[in-house]
RODO-2510 file (C-alpha; in nm, 4 decimals, decimal comma):
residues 149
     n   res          X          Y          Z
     1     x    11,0266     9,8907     9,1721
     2     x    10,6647     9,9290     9,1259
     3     x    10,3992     9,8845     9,3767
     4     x    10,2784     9,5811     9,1449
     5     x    10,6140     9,4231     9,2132
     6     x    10,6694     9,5573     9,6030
     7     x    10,3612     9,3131     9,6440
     8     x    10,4372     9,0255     9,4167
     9     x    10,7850     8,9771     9,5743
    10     x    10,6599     9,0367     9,9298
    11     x    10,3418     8,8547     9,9874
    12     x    10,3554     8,5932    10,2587
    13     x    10,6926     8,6318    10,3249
    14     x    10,8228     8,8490    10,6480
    15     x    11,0365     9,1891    10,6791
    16     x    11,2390     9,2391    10,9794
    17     x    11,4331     9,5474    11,0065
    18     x    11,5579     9,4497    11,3283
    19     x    11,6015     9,1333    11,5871
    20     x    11,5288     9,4166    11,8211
    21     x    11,1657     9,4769    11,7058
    22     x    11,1002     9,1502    11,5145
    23     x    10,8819     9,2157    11,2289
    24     x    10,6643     9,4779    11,2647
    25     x    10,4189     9,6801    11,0608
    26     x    10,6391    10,0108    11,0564
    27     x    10,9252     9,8152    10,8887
    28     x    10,7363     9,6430    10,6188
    29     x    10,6440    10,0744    10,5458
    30     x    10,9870    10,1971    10,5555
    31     x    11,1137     9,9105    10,2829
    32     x    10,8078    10,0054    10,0482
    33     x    10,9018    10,3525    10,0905
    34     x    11,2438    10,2510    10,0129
    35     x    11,2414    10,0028     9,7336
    36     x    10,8986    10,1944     9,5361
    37     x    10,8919    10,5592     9,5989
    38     x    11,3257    10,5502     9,6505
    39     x    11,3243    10,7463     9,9449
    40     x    11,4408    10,6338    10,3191
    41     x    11,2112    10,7320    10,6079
    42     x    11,3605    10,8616    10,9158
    43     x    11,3242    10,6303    11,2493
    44     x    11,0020    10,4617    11,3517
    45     x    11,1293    10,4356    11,7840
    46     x    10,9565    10,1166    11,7011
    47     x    10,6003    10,1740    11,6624
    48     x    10,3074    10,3258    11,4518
    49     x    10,1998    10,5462    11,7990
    50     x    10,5778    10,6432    11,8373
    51     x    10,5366    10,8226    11,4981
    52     x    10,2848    11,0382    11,6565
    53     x    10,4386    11,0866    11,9902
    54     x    10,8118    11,1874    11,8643
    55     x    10,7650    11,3400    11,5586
    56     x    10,6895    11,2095    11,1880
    57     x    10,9735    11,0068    11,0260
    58     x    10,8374    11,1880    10,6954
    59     x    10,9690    11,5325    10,8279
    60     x    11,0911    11,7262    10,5006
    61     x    11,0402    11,4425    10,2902
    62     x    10,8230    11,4789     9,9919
    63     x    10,5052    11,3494    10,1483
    64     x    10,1716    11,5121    10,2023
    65     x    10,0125    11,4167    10,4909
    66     x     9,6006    11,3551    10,4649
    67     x     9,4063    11,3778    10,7661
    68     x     9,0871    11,1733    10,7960
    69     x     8,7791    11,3429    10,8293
    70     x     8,4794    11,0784    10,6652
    71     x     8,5552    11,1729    10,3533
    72     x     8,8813    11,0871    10,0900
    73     x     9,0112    10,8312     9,9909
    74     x     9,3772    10,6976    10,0101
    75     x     9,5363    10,7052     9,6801
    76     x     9,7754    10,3720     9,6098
    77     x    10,0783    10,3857     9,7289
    78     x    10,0059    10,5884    10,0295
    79     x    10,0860    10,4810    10,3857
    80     x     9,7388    10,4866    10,6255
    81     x     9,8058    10,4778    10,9753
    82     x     9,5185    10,3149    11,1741
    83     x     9,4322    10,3886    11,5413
    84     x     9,4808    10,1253    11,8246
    85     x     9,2380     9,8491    11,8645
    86     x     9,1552     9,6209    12,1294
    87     x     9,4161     9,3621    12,0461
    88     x     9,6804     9,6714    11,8857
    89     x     9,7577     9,9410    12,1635
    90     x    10,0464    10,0983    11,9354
    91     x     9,8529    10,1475    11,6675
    92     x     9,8875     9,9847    11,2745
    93     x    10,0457    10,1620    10,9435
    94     x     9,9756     9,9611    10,5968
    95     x    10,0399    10,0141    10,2289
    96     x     9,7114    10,0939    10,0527
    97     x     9,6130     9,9529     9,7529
    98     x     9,2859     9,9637     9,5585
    99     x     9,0487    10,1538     9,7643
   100     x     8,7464    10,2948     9,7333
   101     x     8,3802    10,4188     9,9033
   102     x     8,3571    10,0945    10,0056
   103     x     8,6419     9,9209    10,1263
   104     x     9,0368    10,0013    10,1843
   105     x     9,2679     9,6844    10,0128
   106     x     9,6149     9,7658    10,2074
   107     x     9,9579     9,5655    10,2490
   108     x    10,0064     9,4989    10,5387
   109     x    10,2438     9,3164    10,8297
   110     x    10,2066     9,2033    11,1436
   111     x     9,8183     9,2446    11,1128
   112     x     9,6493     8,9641    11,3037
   113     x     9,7715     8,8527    11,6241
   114     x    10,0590     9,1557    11,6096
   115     x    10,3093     8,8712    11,7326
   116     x    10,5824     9,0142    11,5287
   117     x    10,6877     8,6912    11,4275
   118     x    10,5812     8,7034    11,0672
   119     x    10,4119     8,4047    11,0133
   120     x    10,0360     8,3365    10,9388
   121     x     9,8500     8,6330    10,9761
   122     x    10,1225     8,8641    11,0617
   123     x    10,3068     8,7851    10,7492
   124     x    10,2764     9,0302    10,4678
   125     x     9,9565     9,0182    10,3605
   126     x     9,6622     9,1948    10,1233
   127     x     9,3604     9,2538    10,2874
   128     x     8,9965     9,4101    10,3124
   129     x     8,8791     9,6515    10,5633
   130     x     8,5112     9,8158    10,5211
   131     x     8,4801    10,1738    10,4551
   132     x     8,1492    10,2162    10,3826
   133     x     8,0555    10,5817    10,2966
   134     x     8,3639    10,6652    10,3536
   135     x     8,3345    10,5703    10,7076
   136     x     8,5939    10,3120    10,8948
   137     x     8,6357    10,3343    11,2916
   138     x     9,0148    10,3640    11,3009
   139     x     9,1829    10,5369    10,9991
   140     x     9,3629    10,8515    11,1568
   141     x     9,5058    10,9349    10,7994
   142     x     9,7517    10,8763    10,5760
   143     x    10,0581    10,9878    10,3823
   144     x    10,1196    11,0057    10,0095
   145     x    10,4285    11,0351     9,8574
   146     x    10,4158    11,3693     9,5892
   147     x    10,7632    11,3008     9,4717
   148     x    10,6976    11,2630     9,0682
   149     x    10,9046    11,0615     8,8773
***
């Protein structure tokens, strides 16, 4: 599956990995990992700041793992983990898309009110987020898959 595809047949709708963690921002990454770059993460624990605290789930997988530091930006495809926010405490992970200087266009789950429930704003969604010079307040980095086809 392409990432032209991942999007078309996923927009609006919800992914829920489990009835455990409803659906959640992590899962929506492990299916595009799964179903466009064919291979499976390892486990989440449930959220993006769990990746941090337990270990990556891309541990000897063919990913290279971009730390932000102003400058670079995330090639499609890659998964961009974003820092916590006022309203997100764990933390955010989203599919990029186009991005440039300006502005990061991700795919993204569970994005607005972080209810889990999938619908409205926290369905899977495309949006905007400044990045003006290069600059965005919570982008911690990101990981691209180098697995060539």
């Amino acid at each position: 599956m392409t990432f032209d595809q991942f999007k078309k047949e996923r927009e609006g709708k919800k992914y829920q990995e489990s009835a455990k963690f409803w659906a959640q921002c992590v899962a929506l990454a492990k299916l595009y990992a799964s179903e466009v770059d064919g291979i499976q993460l390892n486990g989440f624990s449930w959220s993006a700041i769990q990746w941090w605290w337990t270990g990556s789930p891309f541990k000897l997988l063919p990913y290279a793992r971009v730390n932000y530091t102003g400058k670079g930006i995330p090639p499609r495809g890659s998964i961009i983990f974003f820092s916590a926010t006022k309203s997100n405490p764990y933390w955010h992970v989203a599919i990029a898309g186009q991005c440039n200087k300006d502005e990061i266009r991700v795919i993204e789950q569970n994005a607005d009110k972080g209810s889990g429930t999938g619908k409205w704003g926290d369905a899977i969604t495309i949006r905007n987020y400044p990045y003006s010079g290069w600059k965005t307040g919570n982008v911690l980095w990101w990981y691209t898959c180098t697995m060539q086809f």
